[in-house]
LOTOR-745328 format. One line per field, with one value per atom (N, C-alpha, C): chain; atom name; x, y, z; residue number from 0; residue in three letters. Coordinates in steps of 0.05 Angstrom, whole numbers, plus 32768, in hexadecimal, padded with zeros to 4 digits. Atoms other than C-alpha are relative to their C-alpha. Layout:
LOTOR-745328
c [A ...]
a [CA ...]
u [X ...]
v [Y ...]
w [Z ...]
k [NUM ...]
r [ALA ...]
end
This chain:
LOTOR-745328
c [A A A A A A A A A A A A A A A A A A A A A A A A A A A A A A A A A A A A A A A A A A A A A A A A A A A A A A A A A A A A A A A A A A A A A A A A A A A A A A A A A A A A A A A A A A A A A A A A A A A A A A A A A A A A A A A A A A A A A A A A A A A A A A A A A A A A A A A A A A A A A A A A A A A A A A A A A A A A A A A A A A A A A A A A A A A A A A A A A A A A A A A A A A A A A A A A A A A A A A A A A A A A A A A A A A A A A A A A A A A A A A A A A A A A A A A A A A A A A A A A A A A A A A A A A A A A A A A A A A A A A A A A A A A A A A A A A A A A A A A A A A A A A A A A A A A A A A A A A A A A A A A A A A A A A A A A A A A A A A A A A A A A A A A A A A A A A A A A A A A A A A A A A A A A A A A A A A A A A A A A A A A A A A A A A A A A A A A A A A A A A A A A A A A A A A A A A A A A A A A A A A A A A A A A A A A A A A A A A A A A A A A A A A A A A A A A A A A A A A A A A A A A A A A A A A A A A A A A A A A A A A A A A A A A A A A A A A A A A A A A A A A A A A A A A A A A A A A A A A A A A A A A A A A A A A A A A A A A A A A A A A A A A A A A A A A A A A A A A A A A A A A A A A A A A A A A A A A A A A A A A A A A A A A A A A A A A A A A A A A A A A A A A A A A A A A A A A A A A A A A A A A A A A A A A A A A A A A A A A A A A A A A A A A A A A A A A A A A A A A]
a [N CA C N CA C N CA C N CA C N CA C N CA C N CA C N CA C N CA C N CA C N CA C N CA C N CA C N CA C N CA C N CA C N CA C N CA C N CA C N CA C N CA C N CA C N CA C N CA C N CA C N CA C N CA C N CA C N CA C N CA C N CA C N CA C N CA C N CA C N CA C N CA C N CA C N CA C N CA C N CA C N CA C N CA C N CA C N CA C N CA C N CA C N CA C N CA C N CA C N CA C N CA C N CA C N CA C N CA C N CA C N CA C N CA C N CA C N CA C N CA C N CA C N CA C N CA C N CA C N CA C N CA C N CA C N CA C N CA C N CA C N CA C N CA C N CA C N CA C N CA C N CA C N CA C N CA C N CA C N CA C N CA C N CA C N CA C N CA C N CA C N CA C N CA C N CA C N CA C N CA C N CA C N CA C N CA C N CA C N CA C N CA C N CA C N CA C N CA C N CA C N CA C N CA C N CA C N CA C N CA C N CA C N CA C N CA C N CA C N CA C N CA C N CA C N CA C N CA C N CA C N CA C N CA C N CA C N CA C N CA C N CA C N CA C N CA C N CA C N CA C N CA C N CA C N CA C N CA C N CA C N CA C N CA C N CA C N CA C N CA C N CA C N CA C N CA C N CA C N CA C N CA C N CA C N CA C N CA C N CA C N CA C N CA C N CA C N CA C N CA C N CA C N CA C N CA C N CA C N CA C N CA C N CA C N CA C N CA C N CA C N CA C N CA C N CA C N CA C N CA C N CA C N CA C N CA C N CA C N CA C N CA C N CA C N CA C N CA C N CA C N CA C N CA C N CA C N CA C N CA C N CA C N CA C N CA C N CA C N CA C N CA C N CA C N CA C N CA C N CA C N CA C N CA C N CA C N CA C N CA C N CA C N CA C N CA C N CA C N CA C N CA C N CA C N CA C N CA C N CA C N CA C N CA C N CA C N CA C N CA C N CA C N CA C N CA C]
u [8007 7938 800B 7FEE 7969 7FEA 8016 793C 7FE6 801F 7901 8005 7FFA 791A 8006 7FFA 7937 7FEB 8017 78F4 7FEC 8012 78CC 8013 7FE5 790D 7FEA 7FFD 7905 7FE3 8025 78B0 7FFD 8005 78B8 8009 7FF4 78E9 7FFA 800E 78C4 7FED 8017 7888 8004 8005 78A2 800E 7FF3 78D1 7FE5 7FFD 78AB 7FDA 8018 7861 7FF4 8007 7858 8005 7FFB 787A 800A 7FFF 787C 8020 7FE1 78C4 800B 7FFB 78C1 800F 7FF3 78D5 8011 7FEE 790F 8007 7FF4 792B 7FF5 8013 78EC 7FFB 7FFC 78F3 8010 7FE9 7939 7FFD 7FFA 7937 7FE7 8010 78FD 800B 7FF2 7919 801B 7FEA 7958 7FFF 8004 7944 7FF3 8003 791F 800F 7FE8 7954 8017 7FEC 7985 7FEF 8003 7960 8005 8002 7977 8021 7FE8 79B4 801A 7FF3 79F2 8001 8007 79ED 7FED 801C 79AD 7FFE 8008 79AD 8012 7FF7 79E2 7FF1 800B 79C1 7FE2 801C 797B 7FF3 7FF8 798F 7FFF 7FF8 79AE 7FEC 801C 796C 7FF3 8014 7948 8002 7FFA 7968 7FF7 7FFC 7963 7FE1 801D 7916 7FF1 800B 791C 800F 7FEE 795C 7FFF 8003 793D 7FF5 8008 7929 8019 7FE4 7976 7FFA 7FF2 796E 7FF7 8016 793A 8015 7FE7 7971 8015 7FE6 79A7 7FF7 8009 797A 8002 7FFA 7973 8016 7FE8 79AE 8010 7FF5 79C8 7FF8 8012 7999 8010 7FF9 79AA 8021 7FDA 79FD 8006 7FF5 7A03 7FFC 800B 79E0 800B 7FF8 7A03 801A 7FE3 7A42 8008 7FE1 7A85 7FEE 8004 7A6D 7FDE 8011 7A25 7FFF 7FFE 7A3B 800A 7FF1 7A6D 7FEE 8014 7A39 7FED 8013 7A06 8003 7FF6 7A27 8008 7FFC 7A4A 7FED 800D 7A11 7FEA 8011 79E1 8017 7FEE 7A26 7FFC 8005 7A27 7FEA 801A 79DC 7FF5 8015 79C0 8015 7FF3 79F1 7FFB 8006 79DD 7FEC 800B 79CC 7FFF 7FF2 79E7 8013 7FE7 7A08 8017 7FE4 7A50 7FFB 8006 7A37 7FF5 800E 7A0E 8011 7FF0 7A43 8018 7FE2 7A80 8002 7FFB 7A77 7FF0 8009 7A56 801C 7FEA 7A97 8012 7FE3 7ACD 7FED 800F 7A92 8002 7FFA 7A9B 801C 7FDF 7AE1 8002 7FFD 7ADB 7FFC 7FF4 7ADE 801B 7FEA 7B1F 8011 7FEC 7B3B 7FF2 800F 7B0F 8014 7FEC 7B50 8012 7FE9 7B7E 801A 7FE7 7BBE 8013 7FE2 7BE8 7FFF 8006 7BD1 801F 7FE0 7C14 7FF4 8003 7C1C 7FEF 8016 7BFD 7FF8 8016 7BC6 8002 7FF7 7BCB 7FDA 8021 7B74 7FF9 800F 7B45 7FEB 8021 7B06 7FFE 800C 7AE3 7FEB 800D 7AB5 7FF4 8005 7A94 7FF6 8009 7A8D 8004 8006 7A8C 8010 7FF2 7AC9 8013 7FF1 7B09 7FF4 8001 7AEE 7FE6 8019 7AAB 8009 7FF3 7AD7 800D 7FFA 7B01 7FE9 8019 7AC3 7FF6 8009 7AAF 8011 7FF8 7AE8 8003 800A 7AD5 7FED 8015 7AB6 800C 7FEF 7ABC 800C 7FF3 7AC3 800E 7FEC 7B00 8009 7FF1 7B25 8015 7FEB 7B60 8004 7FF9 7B5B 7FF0 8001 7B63 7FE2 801B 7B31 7FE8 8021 7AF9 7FF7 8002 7AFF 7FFD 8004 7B03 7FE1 8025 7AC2 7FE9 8013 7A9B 8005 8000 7AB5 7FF5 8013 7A92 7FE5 8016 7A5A 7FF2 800E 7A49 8002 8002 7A53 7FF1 8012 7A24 7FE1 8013 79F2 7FFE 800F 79F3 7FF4 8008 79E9 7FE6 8016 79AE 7FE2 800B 7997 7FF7 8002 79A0 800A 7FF6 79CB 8023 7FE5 7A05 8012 7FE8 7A39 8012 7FED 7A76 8017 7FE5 7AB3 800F 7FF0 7AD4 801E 7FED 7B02 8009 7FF7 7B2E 8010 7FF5 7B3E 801F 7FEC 7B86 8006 7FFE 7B93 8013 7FE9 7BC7 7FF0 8002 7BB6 8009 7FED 7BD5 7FEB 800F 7BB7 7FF5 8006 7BA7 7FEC 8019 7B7C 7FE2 8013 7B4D 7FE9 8011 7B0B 7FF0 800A 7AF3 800F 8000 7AF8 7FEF 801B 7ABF 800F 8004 7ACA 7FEA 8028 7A84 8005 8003 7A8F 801A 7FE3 7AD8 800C 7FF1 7AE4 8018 7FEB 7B15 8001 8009 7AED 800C 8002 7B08 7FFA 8012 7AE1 801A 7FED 7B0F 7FEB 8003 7B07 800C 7FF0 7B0A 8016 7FF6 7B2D 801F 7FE4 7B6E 800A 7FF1 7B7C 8012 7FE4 7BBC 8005 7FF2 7BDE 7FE7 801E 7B94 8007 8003 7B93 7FE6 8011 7B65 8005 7FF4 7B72 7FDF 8015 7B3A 8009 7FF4 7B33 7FF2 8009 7B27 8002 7FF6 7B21 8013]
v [7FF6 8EAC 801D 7FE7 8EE2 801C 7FEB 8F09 8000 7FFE 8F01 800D 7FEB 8F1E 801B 7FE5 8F58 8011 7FEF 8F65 800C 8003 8F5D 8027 7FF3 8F8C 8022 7FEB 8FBF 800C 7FEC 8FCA 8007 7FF2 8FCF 8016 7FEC 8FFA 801A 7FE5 902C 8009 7FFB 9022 8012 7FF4 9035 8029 7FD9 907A 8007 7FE7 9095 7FFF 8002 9080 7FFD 7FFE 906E 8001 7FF7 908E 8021 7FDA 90E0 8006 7FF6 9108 8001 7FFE 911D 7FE7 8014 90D9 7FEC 800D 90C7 7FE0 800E 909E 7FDB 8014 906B 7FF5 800E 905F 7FF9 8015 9044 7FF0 8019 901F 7FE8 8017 8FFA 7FF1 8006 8FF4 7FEA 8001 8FE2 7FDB 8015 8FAF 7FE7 801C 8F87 7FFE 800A 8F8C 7FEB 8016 8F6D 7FE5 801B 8F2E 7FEE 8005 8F26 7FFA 800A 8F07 801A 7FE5 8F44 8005 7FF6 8F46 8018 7FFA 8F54 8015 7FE3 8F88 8010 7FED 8FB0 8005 7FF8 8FAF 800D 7FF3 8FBF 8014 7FE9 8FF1 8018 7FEF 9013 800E 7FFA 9007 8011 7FFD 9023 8020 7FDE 906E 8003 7FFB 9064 800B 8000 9067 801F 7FE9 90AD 8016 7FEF 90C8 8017 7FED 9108 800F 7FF2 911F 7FFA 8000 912C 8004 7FFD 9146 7FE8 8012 910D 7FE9 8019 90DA 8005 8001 90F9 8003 7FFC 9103 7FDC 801C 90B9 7FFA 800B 90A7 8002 8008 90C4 8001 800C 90A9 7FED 8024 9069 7FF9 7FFB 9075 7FEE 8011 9058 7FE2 8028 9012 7FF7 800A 900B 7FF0 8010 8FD4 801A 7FF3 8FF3 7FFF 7FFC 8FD6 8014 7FF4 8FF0 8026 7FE7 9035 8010 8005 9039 7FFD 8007 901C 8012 7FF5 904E 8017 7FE9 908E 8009 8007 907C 8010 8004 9078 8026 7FEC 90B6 801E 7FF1 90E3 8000 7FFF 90D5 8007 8002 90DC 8022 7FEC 910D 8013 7FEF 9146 801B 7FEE 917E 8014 7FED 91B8 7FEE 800E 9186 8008 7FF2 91A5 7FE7 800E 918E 7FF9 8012 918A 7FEA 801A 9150 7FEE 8018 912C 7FF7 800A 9137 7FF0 801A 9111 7FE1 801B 90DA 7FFC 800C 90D4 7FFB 8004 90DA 7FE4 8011 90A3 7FE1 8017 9070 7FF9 8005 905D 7FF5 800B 9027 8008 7FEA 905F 800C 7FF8 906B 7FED 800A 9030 8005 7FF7 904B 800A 7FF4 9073 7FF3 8017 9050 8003 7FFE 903C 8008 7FF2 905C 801C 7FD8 90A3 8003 7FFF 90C2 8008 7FEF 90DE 8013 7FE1 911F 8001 7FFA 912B 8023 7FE9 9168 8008 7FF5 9187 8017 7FE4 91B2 7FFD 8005 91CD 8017 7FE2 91F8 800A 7FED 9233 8019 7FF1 9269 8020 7FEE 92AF 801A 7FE6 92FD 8009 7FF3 9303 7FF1 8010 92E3 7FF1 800F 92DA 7FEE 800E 92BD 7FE7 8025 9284 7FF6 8006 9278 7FF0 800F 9267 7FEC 8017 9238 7FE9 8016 9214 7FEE 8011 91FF 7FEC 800F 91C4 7FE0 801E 9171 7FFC 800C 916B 8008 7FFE 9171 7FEE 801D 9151 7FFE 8000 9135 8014 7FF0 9155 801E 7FDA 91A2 8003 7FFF 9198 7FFB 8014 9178 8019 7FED 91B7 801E 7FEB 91E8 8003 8004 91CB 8002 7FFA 91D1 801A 7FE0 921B 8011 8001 9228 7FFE 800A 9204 8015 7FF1 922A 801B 7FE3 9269 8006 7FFA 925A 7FFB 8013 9241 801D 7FE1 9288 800D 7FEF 92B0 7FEF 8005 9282 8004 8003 9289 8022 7FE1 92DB 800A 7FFD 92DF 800C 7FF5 92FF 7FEA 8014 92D9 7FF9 800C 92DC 7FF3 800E 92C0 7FE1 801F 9273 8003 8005 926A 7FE4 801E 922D 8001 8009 9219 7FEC 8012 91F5 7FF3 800C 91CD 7FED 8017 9195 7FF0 800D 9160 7FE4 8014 9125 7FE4 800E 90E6 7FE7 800C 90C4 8008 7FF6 90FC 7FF8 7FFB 90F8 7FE9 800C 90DA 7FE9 8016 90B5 800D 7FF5 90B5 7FF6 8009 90B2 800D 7FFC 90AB 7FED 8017 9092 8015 7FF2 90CC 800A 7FFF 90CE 8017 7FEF 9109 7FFB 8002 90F1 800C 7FF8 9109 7FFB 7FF9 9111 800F 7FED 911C 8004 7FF8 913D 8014 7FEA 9165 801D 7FEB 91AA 800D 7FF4 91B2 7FF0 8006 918A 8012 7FF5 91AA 8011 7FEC 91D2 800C 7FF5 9203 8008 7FF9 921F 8014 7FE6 9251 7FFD 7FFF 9267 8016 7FF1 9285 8000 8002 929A 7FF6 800E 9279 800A 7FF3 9292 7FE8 8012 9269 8008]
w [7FE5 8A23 8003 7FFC 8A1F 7FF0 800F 89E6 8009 7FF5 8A06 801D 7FED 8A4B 7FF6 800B 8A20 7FFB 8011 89F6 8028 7FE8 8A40 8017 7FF2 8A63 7FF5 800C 8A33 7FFA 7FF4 8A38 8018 7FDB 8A85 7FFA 7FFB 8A78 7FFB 800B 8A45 8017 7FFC 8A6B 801D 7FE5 8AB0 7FF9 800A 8A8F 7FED 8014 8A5F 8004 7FFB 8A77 8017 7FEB 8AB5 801A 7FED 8AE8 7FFE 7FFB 8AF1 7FFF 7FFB 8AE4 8015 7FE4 8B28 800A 7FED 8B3C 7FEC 8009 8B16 800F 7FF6 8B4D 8005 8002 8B4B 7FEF 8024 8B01 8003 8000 8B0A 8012 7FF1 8B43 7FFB 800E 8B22 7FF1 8024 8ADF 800B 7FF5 8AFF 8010 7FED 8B33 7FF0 801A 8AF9 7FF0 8014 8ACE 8008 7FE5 8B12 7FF4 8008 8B01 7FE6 8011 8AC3 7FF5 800B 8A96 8000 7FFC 8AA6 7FDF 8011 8A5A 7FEE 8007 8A4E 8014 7FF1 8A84 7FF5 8009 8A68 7FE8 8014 8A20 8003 8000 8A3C 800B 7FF4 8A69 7FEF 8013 8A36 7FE9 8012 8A10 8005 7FED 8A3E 7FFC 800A 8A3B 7FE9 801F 89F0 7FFD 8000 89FD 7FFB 8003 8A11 8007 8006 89F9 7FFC 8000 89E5 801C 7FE6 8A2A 8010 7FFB 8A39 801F 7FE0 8A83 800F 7FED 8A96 7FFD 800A 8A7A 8013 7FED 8AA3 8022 7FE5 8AE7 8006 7FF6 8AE2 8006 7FFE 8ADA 801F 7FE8 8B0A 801B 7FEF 8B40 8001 7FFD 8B28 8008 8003 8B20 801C 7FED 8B6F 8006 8000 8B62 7FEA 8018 8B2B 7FFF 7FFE 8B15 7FEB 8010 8AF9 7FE2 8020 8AB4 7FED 7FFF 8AB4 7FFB 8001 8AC7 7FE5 8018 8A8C 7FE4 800E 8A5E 7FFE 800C 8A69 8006 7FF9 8A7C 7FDB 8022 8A30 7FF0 800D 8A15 8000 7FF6 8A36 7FF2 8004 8A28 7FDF 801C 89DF 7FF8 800B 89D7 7FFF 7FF8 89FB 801F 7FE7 8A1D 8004 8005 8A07 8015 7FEF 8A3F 8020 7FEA 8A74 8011 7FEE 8AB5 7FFC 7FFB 8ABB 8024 7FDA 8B0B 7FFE 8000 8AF3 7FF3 800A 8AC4 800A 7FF2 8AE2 8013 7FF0 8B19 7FF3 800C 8AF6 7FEA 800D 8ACB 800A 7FED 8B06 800B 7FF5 8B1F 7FF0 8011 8AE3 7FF5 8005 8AEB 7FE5 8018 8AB8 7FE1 801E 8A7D 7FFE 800B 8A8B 7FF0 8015 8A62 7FE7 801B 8A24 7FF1 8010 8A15 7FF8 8009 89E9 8009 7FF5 8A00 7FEF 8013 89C8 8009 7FFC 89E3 8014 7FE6 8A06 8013 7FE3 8A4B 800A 8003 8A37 7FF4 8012 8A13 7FFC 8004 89E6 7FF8 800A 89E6 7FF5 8009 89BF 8009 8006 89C7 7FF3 800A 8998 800F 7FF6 89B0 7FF0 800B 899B 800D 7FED 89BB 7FFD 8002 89B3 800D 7FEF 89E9 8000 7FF5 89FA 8015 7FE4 8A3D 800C 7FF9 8A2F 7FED 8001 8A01 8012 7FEB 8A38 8018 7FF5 8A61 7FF8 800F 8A2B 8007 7FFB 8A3A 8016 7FE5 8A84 7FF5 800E 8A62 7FFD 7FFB 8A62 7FEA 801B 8A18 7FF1 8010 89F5 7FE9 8012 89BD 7FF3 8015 899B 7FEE 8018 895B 8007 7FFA 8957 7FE5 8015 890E 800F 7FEC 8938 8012 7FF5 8961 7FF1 8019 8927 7FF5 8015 890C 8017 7FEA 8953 8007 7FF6 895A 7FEE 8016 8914 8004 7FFD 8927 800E 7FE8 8964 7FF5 800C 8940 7FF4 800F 8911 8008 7FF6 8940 800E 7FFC 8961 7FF2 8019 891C 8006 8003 891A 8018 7FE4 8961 8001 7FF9 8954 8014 7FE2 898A 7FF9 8006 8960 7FF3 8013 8933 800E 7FF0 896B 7FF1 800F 895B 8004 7FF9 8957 8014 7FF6 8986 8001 7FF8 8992 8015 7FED 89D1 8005 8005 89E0 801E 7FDF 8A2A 7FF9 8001 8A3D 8018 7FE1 8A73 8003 8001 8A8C 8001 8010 8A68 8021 7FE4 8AAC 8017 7FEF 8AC1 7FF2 800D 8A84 800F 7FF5 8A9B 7FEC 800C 8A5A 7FDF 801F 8A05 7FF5 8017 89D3 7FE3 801E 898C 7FEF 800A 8972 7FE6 8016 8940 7FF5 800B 892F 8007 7FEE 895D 8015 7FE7 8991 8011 7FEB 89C5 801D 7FEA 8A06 801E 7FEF 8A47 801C 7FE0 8A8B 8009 7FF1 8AC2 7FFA 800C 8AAC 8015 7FEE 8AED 7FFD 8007 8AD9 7FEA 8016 8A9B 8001 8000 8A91 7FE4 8011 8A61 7FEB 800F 8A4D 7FF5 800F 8A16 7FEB 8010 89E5 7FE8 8014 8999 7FF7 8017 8965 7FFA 8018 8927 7FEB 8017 88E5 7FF6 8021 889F 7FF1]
k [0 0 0 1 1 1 2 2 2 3 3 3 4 4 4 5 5 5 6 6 6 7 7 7 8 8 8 9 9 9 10 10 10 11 11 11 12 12 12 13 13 13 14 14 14 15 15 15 16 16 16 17 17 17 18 18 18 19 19 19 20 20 20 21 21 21 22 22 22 23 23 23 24 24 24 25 25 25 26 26 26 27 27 27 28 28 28 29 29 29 30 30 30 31 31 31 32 32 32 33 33 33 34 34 34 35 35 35 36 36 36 37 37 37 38 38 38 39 39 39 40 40 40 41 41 41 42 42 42 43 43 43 44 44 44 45 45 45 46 46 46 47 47 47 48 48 48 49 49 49 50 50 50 51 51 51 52 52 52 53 53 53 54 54 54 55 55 55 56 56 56 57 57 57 58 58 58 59 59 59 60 60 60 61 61 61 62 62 62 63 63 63 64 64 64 65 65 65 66 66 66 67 67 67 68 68 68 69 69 69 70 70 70 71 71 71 72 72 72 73 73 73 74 74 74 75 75 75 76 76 76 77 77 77 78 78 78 79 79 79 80 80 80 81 81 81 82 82 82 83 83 83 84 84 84 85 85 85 86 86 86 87 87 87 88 88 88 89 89 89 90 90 90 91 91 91 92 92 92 93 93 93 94 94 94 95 95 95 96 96 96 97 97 97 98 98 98 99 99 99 100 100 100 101 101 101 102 102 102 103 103 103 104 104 104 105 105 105 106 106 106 107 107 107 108 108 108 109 109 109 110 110 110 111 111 111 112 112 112 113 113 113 114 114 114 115 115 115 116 116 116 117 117 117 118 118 118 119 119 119 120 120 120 121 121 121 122 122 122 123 123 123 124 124 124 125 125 125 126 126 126 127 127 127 128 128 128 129 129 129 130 130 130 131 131 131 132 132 132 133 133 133 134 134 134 135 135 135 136 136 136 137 137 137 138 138 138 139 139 139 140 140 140 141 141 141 142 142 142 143 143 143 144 144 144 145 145 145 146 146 146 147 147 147 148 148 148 149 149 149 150 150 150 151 151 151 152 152 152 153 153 153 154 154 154 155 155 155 156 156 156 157 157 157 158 158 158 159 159 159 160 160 160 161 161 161 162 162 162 163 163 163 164 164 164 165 165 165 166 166 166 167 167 167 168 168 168 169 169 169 170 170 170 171 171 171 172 172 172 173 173 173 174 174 174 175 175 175 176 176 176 177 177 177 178 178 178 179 179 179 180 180 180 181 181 181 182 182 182 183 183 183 184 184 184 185 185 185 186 186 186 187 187 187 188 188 188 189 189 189 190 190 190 191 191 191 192 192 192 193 193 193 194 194 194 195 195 195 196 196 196 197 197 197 198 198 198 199 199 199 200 200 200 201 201 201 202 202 202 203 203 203 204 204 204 205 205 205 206 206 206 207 207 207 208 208 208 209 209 209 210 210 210 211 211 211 212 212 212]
r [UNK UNK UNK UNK UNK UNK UNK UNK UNK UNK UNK UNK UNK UNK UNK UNK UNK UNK UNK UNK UNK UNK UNK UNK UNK UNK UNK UNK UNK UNK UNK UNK UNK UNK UNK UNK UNK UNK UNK UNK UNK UNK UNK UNK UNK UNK UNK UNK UNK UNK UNK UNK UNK UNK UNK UNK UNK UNK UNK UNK UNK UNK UNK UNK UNK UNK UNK UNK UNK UNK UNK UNK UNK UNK UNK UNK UNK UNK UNK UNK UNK UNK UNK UNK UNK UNK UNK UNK UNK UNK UNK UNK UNK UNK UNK UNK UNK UNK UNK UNK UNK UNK UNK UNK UNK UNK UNK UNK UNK UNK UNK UNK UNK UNK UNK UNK UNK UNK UNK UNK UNK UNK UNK UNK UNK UNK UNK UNK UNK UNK UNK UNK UNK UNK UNK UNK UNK UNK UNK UNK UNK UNK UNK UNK UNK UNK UNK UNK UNK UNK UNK UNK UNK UNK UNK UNK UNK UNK UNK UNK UNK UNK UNK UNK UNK UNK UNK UNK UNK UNK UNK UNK UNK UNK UNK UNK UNK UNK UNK UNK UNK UNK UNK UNK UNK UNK UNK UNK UNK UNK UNK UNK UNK UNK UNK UNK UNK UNK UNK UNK UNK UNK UNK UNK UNK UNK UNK UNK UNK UNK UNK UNK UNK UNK UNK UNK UNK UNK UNK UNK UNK UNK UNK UNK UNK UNK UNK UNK UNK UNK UNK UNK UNK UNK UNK UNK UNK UNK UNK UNK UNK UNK UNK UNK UNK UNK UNK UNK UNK UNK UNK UNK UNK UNK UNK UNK UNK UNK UNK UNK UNK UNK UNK UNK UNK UNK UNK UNK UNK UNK UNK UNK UNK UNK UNK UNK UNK UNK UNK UNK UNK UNK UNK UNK UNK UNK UNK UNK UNK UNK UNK UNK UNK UNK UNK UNK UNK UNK UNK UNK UNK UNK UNK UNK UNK UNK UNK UNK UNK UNK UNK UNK UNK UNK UNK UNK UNK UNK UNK UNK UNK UNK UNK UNK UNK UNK UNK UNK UNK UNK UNK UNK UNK UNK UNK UNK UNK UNK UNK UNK UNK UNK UNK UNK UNK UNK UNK UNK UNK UNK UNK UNK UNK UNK UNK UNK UNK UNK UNK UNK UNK UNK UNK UNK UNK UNK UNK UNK UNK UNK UNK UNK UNK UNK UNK UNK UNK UNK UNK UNK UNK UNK UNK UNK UNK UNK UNK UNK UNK UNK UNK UNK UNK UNK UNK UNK UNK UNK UNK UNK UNK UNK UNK UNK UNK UNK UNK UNK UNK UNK UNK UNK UNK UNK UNK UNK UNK UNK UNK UNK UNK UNK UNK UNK UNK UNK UNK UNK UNK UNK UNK UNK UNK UNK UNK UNK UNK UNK UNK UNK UNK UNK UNK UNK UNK UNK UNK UNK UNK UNK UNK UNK UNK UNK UNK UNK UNK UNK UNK UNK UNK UNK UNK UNK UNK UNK UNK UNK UNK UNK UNK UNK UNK UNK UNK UNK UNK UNK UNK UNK UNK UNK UNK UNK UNK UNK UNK UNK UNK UNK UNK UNK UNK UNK UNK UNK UNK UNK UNK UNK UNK UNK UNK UNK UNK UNK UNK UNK UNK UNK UNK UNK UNK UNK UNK UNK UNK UNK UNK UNK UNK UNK UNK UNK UNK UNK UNK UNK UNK UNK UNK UNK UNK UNK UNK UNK UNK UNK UNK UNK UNK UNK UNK UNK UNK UNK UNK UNK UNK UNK UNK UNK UNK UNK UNK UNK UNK UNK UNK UNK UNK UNK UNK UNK UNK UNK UNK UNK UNK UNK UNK UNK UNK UNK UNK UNK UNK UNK UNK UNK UNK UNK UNK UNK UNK UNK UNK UNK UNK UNK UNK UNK UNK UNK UNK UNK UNK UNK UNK UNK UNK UNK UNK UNK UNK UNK UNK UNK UNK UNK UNK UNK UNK UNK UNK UNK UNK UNK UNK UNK UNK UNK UNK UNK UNK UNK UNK UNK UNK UNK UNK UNK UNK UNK UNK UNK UNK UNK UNK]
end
């Protein structure tokens, strides 16, 4: 019963995002999707939910307009579940006006962070930029992480992703912050980063160094 609501879940679901209902009206595709999904095992709605984005993960802003439509009809675990999910996938050129409050919004990501982490969390982020003051800027941003390497290798990245863009080579910077492990808003390690997401408005003791090889 359960797989057969899922397979059934998960054609409404394509059918109403990605075919038959207009961008314009995000808010009419979820509360469809949504409202047939409410009838269903809370299992099976979190997995098919989740499906459901997966449909049309590459259309990053249409994924996050829904969402957050839907974000106020939503349970604690739901939200959590597909905020998760949309974040990991598809973030890319995503205002922080649109996530941040959807992550101060899904409390239940704050036990994601393991309880061996201390008091303070010690953050990086890498960056990439042509100025002190345009990395600095970079680092008004949700995603940080544990490891300073993980941040080395994304301040690289983006450096090399200008040269290719023709937008000038610029220089790696690495970002360094402190904040108190109570503010942080969630952690993803799906890729062995030790991702953590805050408000860039807590953070303390912000600096920023280049980095050479």
């Amino acid at each position: 019963m359960k797989a057969a609501a899922r397979r059934l879940l998960a054609a409404r679901a394509k059918s109403l995002f990605l075919e038959g209902v207009p961008i314009s009206l995000p808010h009419q595709a979820f509360d469809a999707a949504y409202e047939f999904a409410s009838a269903i095992h809370d299992q099976v709605i979190q997995n098919d939910l989740v499906g459901a984005f997966r449909h049309f993960v590459d259309r990053g802003d249409t994924a996050w307009r829904l969402l957050a439509e839907g974000f106020p009809r939503m349970s604690s675990r739901d939200r959590a579940v597909l905020l998760s999910e949309v974040w990991t996938t598809t973030r890319t050129g995503v205002p922080d006006a649109i996530a941040l409050p959807l992550f101060h919004a899904a409390s239940a990501l704050r036990r994601t962070l393991p309880e061996d982490l201390p008091p303070r969390l010690v953050l990086f982020r890498g960056v990439a930029s042509e100025t002190e003051g345009g990395a600095r800027q970079g680092l008004s941003a949700l995603s940080w992480t544990l490891q300073r390497g993980v941040a080395e290798r994304y301040a690289h990245g983006h450096m090399d992703r200008r040269v290719r863009a023709g937008r000038g080579s610029g220089t790696p910077w690495i970002g360094h912050a402190e904040v108190d492990r109570v503010r942080a808003l969630a952690w993803f390690n799906h890729r062995d980063e030790g991702e953590v997401v805050v408000d860039p408005s807590t953070l303390e003791q912000v600096t920023v160094e280049p980095h050479f090889d």
